[in-house]
ROSE-4610 file (N, C-alpha, C; in Angstrom, 1 decimal, always signed):
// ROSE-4610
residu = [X/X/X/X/X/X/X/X/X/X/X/X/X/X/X/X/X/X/X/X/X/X/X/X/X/X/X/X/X/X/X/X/X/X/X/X/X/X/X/X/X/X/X/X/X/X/X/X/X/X/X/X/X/X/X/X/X/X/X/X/X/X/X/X/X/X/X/X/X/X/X/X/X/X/X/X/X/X/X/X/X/X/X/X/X/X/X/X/X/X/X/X/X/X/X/X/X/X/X/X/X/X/X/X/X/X/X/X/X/X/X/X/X/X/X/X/X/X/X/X/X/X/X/X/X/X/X/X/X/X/X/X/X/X/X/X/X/X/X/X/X/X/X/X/X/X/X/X/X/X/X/X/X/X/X/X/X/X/X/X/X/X/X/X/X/X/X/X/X/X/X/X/X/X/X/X/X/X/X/X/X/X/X/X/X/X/X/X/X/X/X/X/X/X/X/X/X/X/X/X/X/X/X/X/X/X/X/X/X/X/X/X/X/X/X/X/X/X/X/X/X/X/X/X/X/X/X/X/X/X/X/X/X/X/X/X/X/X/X/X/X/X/X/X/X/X/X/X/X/X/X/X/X/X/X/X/X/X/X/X/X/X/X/X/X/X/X/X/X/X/X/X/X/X/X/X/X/X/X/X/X/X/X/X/X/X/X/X/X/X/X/X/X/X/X/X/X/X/X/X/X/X/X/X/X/X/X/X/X/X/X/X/X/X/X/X/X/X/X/X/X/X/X/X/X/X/X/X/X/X/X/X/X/X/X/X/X/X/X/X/X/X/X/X/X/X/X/X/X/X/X/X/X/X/X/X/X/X/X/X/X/X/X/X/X/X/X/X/X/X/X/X/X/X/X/X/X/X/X/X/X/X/X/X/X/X/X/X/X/X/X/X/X/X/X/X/X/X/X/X/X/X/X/X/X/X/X/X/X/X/X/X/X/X/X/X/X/X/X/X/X/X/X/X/X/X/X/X/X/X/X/X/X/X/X/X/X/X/X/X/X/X/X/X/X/X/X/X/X/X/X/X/X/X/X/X/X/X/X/X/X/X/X/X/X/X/X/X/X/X/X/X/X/X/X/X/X/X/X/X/X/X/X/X/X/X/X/X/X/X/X/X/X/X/X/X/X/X/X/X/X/X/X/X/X/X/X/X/X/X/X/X/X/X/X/X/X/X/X/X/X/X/X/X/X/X/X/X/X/X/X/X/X/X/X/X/X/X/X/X/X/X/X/X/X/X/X/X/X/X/X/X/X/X/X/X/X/X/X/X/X/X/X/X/X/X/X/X/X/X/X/X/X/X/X/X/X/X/X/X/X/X/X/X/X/X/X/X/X/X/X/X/X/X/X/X/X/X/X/X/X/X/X/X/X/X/X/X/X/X/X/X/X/X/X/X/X/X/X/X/X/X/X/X/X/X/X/X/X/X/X/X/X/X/X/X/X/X/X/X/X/X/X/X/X/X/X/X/X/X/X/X/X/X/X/X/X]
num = [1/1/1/2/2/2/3/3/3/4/4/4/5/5/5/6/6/6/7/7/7/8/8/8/9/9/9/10/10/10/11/11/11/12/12/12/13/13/13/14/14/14/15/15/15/16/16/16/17/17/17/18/18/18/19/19/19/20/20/20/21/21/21/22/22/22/23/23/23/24/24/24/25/25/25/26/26/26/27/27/27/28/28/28/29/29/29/30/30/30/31/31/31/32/32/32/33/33/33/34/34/34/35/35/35/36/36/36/37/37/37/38/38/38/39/39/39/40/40/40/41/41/41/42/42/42/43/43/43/44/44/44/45/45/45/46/46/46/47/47/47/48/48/48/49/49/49/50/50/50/51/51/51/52/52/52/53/53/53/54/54/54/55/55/55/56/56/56/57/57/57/58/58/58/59/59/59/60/60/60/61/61/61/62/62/62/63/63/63/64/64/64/65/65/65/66/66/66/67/67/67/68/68/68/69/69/69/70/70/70/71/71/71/72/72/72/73/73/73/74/74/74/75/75/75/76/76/76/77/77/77/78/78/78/79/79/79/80/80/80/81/81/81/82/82/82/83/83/83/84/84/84/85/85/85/86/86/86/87/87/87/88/88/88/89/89/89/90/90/90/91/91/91/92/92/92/93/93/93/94/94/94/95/95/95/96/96/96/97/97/97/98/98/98/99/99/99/100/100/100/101/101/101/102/102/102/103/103/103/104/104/104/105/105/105/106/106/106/107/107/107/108/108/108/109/109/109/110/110/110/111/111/111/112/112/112/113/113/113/114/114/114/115/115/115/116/116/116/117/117/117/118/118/118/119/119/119/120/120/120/121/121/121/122/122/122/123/123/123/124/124/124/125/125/125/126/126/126/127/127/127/128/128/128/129/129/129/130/130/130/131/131/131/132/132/132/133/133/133/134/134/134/135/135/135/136/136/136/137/137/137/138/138/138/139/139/139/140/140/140/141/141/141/142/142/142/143/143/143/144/144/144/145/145/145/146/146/146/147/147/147/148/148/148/149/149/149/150/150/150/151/151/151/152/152/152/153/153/153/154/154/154/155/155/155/156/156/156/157/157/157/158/158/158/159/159/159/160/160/160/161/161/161/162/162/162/163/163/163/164/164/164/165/165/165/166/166/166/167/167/167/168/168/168/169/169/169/170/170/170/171/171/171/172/172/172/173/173/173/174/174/174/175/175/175/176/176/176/177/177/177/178/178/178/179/179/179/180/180/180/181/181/181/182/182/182/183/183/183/184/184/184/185/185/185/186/186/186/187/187/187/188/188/188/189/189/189/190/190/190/191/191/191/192/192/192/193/193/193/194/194/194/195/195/195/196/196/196/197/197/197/198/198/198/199/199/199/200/200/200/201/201/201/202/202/202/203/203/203/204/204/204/205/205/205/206/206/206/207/207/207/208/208/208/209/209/209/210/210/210/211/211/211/212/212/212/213/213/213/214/214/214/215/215/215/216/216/216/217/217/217/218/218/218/219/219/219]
x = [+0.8/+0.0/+0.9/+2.0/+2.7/+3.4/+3.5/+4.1/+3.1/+1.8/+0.8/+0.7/+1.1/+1.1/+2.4/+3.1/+4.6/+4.4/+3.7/+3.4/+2.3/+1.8/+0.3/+1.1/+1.8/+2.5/+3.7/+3.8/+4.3/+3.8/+2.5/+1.6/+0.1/+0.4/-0.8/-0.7/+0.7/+0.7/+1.0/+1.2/+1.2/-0.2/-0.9/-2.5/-3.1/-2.7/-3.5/-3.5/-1.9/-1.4/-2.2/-2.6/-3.3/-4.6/-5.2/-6.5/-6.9/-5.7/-5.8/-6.1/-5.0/-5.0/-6.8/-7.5/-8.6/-9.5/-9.4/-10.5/-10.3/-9.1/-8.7/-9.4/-9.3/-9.3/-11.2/-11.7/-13.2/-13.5/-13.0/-13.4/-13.2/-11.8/-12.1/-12.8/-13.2/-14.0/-15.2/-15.8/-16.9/-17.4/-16.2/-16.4/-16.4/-15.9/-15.9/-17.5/-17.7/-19.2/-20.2/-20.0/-21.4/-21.2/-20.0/-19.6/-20.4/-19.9/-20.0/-21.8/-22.1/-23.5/-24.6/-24.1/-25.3/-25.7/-24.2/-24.5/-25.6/-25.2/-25.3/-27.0/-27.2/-28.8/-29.6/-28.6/-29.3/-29.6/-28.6/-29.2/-30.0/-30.1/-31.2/-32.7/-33.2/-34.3/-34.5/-33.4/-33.8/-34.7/-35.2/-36.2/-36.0/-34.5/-34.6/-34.4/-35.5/-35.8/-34.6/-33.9/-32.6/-31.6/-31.3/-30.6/-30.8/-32.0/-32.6/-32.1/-32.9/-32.7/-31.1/-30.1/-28.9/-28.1/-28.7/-27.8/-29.0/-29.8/-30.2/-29.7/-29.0/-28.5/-27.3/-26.2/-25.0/-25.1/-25.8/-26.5/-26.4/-27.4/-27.9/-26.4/-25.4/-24.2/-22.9/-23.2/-22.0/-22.9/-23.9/-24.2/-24.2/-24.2/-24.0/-22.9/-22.0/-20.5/-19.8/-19.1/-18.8/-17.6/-17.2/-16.4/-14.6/-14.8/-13.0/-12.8/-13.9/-14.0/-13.3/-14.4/-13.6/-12.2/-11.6/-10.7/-9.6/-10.0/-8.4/-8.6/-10.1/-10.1/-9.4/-9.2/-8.6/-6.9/-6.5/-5.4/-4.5/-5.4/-4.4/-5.0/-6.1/-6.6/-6.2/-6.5/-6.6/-5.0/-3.8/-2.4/-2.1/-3.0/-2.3/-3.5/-4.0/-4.3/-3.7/-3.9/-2.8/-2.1/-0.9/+0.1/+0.4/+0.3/-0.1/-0.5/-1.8/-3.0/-2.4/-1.3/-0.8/-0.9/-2.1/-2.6/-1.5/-1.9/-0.8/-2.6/-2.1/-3.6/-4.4/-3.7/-4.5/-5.6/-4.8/-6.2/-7.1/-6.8/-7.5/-8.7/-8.2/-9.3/-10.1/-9.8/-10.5/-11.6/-10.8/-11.6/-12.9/-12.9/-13.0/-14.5/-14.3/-15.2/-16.2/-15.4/-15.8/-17.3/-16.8/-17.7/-18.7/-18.7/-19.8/-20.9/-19.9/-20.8/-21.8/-21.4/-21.7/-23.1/-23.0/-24.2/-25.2/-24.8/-25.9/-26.3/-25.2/-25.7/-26.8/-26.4/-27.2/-28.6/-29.0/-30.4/-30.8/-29.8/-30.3/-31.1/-30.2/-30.5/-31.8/-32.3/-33.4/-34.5/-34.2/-35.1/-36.0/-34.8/-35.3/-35.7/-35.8/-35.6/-37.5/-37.5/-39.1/-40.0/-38.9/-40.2/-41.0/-40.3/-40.7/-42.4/-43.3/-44.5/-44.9/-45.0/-45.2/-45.8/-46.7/-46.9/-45.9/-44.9/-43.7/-43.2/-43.0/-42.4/-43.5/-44.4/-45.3/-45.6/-45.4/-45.2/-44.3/-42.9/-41.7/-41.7/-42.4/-43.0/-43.9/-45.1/-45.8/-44.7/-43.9/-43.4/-42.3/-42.2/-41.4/-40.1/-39.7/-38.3/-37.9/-36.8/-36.4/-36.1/-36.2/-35.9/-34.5/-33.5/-32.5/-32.3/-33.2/-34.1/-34.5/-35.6/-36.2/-35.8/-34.5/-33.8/-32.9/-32.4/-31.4/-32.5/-32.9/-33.8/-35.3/-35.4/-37.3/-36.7/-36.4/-36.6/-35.1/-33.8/-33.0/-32.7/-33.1/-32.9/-34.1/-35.2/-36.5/-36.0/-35.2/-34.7/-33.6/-32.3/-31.4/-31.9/-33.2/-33.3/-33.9/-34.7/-35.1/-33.7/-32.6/-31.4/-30.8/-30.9/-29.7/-29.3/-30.6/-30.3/-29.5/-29.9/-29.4/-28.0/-27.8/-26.4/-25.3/-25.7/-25.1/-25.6/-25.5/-25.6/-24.7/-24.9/-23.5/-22.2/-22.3/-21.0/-20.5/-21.7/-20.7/-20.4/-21.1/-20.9/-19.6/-19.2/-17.9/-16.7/-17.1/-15.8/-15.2/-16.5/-16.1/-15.8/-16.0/-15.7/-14.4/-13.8/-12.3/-12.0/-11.6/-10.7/-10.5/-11.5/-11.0/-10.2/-10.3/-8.7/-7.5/-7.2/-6.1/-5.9/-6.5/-6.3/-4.9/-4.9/-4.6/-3.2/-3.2/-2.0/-2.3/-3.3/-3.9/-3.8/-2.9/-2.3/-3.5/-4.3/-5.3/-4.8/-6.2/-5.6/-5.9/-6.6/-6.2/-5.2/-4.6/-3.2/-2.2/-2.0/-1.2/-1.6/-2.5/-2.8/-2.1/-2.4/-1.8/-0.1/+0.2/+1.8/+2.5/+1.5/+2.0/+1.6/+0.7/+0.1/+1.3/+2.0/+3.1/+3.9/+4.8/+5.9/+5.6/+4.7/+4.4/+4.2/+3.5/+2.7/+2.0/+1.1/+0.4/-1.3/-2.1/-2.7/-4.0/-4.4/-5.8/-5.7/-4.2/-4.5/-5.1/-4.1/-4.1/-5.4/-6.4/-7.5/-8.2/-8.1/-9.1/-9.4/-7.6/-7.5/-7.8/-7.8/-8.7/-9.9/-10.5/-12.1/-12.1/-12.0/-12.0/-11.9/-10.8/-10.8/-11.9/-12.3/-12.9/-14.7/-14.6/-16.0/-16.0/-14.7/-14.5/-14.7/-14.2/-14.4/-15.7/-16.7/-17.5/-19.1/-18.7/-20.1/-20.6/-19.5/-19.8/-20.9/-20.0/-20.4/-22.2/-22.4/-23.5/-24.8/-24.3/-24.7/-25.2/-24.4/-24.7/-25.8/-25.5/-26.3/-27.9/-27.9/-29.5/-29.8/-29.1/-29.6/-30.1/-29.6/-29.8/-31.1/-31.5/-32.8/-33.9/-33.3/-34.5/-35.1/-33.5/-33.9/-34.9/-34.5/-35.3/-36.8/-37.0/-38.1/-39.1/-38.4/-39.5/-39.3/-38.9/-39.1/-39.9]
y = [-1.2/+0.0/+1.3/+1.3/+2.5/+2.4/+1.9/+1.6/+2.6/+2.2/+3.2/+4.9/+4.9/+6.2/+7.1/+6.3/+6.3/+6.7/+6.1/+6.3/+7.4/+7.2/+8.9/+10.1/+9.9/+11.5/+12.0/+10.8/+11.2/+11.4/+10.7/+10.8/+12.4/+12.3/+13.7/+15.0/+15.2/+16.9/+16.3/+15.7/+15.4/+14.9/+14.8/+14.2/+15.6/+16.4/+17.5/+18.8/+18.6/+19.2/+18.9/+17.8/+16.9/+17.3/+17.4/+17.6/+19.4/+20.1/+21.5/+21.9/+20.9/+20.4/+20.3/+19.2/+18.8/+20.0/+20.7/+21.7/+23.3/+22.8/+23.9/+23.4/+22.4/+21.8/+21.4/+21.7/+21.9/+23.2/+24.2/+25.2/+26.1/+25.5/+25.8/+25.4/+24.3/+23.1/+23.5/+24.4/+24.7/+26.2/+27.0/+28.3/+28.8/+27.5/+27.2/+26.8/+26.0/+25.3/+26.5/+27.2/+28.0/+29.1/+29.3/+30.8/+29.9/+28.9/+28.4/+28.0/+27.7/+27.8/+28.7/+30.1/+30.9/+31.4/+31.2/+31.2/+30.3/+28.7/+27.9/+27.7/+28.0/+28.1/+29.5/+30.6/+31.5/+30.8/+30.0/+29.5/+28.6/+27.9/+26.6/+27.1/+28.9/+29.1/+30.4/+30.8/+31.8/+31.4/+32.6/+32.6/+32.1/+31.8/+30.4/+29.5/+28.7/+27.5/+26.1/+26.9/+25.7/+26.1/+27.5/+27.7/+26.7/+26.9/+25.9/+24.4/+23.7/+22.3/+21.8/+23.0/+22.4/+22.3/+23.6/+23.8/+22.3/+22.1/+20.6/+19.7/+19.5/+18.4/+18.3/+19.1/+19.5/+18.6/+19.3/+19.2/+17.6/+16.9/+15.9/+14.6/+15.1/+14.6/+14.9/+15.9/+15.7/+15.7/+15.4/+15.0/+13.4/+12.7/+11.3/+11.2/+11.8/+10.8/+11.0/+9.7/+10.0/+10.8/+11.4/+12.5/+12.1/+10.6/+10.0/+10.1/+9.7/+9.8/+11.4/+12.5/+13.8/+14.1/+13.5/+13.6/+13.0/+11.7/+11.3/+11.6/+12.3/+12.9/+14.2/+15.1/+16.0/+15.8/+15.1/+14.6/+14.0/+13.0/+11.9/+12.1/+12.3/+12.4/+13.7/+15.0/+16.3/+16.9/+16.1/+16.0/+15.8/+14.7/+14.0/+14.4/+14.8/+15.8/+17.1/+18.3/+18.9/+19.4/+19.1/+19.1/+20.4/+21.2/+22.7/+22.8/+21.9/+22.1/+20.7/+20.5/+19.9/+20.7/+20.7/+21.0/+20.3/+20.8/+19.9/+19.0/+18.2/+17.2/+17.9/+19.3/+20.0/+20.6/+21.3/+22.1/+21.3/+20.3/+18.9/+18.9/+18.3/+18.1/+19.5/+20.3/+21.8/+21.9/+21.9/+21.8/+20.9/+19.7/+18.6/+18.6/+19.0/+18.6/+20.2/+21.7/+22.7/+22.4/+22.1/+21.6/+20.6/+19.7/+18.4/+19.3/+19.7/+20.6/+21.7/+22.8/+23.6/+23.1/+22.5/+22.0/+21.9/+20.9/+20.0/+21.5/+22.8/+23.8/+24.5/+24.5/+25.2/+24.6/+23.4/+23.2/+22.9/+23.3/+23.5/+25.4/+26.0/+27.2/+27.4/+27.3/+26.9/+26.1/+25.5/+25.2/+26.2/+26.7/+27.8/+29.1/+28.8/+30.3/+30.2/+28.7/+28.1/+28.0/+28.0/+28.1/+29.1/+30.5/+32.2/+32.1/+32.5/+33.0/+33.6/+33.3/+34.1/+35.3/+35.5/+36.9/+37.5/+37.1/+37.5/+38.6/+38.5/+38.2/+39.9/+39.8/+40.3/+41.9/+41.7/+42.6/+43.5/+42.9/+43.8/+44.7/+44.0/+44.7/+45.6/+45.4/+46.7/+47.9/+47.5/+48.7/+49.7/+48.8/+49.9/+49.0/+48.2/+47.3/+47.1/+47.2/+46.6/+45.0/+44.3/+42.4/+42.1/+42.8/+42.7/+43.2/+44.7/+44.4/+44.1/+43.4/+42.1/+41.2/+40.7/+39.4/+39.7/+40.8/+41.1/+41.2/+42.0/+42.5/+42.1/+40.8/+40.2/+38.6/+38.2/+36.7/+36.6/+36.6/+36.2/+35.6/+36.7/+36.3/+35.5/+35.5/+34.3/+33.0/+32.8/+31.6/+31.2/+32.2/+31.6/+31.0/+31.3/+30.7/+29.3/+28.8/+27.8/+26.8/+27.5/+27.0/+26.6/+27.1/+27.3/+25.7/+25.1/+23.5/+22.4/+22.6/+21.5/+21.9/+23.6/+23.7/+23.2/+23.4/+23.0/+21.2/+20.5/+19.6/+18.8/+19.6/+19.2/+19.9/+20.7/+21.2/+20.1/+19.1/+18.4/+17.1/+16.8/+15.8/+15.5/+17.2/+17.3/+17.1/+17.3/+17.3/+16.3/+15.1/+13.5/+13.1/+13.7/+13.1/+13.5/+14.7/+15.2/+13.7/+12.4/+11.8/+11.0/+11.3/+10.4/+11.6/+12.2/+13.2/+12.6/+11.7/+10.6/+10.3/+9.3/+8.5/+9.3/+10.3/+11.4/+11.9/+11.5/+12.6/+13.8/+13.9/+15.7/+15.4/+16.2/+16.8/+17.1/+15.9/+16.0/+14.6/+14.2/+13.6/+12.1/+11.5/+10.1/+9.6/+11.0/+10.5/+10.0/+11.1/+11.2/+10.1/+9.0/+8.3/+6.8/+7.2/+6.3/+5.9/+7.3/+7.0/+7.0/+6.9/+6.9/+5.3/+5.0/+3.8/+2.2/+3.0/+2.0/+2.2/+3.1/+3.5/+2.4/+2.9/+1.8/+0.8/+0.6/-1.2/-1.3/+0.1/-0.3/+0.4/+0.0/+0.8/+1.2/+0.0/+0.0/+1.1/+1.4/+2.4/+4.0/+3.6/+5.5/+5.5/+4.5/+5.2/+5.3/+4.6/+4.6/+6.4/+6.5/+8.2/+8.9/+8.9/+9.4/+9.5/+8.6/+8.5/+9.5/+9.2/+10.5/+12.0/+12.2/+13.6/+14.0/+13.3/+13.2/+13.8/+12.9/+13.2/+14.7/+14.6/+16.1/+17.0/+17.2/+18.1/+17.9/+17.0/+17.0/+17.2/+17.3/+16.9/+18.6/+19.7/+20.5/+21.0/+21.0/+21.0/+20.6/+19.3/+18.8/+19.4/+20.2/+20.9/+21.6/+22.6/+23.8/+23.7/+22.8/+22.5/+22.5/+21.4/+20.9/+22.3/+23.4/+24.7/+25.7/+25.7/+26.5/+25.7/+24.3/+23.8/+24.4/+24.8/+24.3/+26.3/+27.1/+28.5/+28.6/+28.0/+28.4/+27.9/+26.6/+26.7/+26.9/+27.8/+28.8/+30.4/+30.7/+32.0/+31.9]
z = [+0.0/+0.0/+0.0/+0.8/+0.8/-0.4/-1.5/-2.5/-3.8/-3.4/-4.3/-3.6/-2.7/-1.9/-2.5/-2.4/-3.2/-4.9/-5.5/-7.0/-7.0/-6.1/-6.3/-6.0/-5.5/-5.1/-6.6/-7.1/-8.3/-9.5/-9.2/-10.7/-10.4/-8.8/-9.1/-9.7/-9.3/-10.1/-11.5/-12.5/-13.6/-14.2/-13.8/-13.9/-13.6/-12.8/-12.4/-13.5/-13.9/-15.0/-16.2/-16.5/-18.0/-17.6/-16.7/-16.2/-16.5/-16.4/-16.8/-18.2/-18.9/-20.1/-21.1/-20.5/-20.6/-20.5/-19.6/-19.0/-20.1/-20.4/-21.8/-22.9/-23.5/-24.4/-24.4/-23.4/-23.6/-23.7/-22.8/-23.1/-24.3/-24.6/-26.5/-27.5/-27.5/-28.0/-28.4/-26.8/-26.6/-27.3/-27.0/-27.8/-29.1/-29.6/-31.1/-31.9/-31.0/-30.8/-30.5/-29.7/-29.3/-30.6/-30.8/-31.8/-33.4/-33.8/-35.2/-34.9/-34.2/-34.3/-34.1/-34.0/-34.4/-35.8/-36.6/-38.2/-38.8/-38.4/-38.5/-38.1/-37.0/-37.2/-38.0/-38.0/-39.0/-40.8/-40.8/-41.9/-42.2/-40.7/-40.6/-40.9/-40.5/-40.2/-41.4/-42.2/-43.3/-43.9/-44.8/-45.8/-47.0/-47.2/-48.7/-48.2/-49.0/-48.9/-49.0/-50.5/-50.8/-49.9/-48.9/-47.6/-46.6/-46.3/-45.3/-45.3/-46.7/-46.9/-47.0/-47.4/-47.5/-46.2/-45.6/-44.0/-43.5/-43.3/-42.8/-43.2/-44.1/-45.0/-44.0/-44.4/-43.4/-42.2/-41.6/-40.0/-39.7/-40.6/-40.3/-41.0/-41.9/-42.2/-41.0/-40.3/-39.6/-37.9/-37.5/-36.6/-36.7/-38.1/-38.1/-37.8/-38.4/-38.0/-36.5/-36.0/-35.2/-34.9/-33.3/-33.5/-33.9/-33.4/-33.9/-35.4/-35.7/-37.6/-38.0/-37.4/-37.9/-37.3/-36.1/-35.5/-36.7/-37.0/-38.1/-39.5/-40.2/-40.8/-41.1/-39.8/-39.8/-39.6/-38.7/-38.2/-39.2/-39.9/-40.7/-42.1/-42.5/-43.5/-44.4/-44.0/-44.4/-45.1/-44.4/-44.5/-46.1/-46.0/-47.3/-48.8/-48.4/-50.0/-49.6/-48.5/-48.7/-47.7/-48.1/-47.2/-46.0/-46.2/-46.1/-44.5/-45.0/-43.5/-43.2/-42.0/-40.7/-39.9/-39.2/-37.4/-36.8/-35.3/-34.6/-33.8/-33.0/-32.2/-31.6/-30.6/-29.9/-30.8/-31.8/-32.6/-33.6/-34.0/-34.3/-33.9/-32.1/-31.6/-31.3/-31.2/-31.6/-32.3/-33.2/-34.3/-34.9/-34.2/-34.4/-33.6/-32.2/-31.5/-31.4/-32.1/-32.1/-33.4/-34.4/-35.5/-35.4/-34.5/-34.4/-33.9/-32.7/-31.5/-31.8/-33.1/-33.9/-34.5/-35.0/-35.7/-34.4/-33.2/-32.4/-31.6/-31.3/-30.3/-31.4/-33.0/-34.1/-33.6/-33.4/-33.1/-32.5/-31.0/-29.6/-30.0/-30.6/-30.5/-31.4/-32.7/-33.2/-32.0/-31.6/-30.9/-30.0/-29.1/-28.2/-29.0/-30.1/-31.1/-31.5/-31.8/-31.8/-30.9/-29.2/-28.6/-28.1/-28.3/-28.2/-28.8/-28.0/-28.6/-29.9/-30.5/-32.1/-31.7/-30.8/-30.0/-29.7/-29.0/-29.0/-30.1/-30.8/-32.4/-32.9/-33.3/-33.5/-32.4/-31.4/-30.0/-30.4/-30.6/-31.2/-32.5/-33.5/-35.0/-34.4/-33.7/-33.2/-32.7/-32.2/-31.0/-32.0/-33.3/-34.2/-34.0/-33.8/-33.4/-34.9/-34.9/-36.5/-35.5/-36.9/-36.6/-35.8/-35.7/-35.3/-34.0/-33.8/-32.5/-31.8/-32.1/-32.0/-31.3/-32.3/-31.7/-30.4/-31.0/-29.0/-28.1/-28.2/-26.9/-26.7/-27.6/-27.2/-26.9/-28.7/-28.9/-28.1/-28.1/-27.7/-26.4/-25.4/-24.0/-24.1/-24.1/-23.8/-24.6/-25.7/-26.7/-25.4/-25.0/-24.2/-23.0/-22.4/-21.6/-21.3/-22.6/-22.9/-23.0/-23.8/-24.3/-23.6/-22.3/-21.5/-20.7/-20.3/-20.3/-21.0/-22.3/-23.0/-23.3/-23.6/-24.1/-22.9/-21.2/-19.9/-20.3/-20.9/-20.9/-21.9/-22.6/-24.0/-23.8/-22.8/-22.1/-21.3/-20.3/-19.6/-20.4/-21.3/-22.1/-22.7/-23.1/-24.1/-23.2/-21.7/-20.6/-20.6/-21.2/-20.7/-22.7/-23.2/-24.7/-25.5/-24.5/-25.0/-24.6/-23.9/-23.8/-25.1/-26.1/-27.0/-28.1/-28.0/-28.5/-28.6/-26.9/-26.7/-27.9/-29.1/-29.7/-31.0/-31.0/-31.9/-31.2/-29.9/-29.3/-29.1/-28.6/-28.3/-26.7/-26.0/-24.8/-23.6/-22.9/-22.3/-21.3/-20.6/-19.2/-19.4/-20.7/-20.9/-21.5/-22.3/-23.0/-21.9/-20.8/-19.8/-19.0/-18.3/-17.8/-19.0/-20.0/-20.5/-20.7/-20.6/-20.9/-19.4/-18.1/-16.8/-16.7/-17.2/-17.1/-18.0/-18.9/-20.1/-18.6/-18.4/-17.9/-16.3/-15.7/-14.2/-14.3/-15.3/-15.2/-13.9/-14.0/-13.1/-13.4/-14.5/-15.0/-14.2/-13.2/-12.0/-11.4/-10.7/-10.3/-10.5/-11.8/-12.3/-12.8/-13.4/-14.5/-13.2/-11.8/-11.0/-10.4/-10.6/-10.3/-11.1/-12.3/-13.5/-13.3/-12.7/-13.1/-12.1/-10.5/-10.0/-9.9/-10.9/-11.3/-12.3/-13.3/-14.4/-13.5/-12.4/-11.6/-10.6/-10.0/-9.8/-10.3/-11.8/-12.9/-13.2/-13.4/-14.0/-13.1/-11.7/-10.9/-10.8/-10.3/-9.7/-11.6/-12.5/-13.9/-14.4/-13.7/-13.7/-12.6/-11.7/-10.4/-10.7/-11.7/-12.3/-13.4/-14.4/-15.4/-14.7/-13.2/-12.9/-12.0/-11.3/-11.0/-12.2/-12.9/-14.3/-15.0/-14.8/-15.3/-13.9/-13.2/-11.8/-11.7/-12.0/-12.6/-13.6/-14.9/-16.0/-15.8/-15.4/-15.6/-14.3/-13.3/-12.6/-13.6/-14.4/-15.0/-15.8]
């Protein structure tokens, strides 16, 4: 036992460090994701029709694939037609999980965009609002708030889906568990320590998410 006591004191600030790692690597992930998806549903909901049907098309093509697929697409794939665009893993996975995410927050955001009152909508045109108007200061905040659940939900989701980044060499806390894990030959322990941080990071996260449902829907 004093032997694993012995190995945790050498594997925590290095795990804590990967763990920092991770909590980067979602938070950019994510702001990629919230940013590429307000385009992304403005064209889901415009007034042309072949806009619409193609941004659905999109949508419904890269919410099928899974996210390792775009990961060595980008990684291993993209390299070799052109040479040029070699990412390094970190912005890969960036990229990778910014774009899935983009689409799925595009119609989280549509959604909440759908569920505003059509009175709503019509309230604002009376008052003299131009449409852009409108959207900041009527439909938006009443759309964010409907939104605000599911997007805290695909935020924690992504905390726990950066680990397959690993597969690629993107600088996060299951790569690091793995190459602590070759080097010890001792792998029970460390992923056990993993899971733990993984729940640390992820609970207060989940906390937040079910206060933010338990807010919205008393407003």
């Amino acid at each position: 036992m004093g032997e694993y006591w012995t190995y945790l004191e050498q594997w925590s600030p290095e795990l804590a460090a990967a763990a920092l790692q991770t909590l980067r690597l979602t938070l950019l992930s994510f702001l990629v994701a919230a940013v590429l998806g307000i385009p992304i549903c403005a064209m889901r909901v415009a007034d042309n029709p072949a806009l619409r049907y193609f941004t659905a098309s999109v949508i419904e093509v890269v919410r099928g694939l899974p996210v390792l697929v775009l990961l060595f697409l980008l990684y291993f794939g993209l390299p070799t037609l052109v040479p040029d665009l070699r990412w390094s893993s970190n912005a890969c996975a960036i990229i990778a999980f910014g774009v899935q995410g983009g689409v799925q927050l595009a119609e989280v955001y549509r959604a909440g965009l759908g569920a505003v009152d059509r009175g709503e909508k019509e309230a604002f045109k009376a008052l003299g609002l131009t449409p852009v108007q409108g959207l900041v200061h009527v439909t938006a905040p009443q759309a964010f708030r409907v939104s605000l659940p599911p997007i805290g939900n695909y935020l924690v989701g992504l905390l726990k889906d950066t680990s397959i980044a690993s597969i690629i060499a993107a600088p996060e806390l299951m790569l690091r568990a793995k190459d602590l894990s070759s080097s010890s030959f001792m792998p029970m322990p460390i992923y056990i320590l993993v899971a733990l941080i993984y729940f640390v990071m992820s609970y207060p996260l989940s906390m937040a998410v079910r206060y933010a449902e338990h807010k919205t829907a008393k407003a």
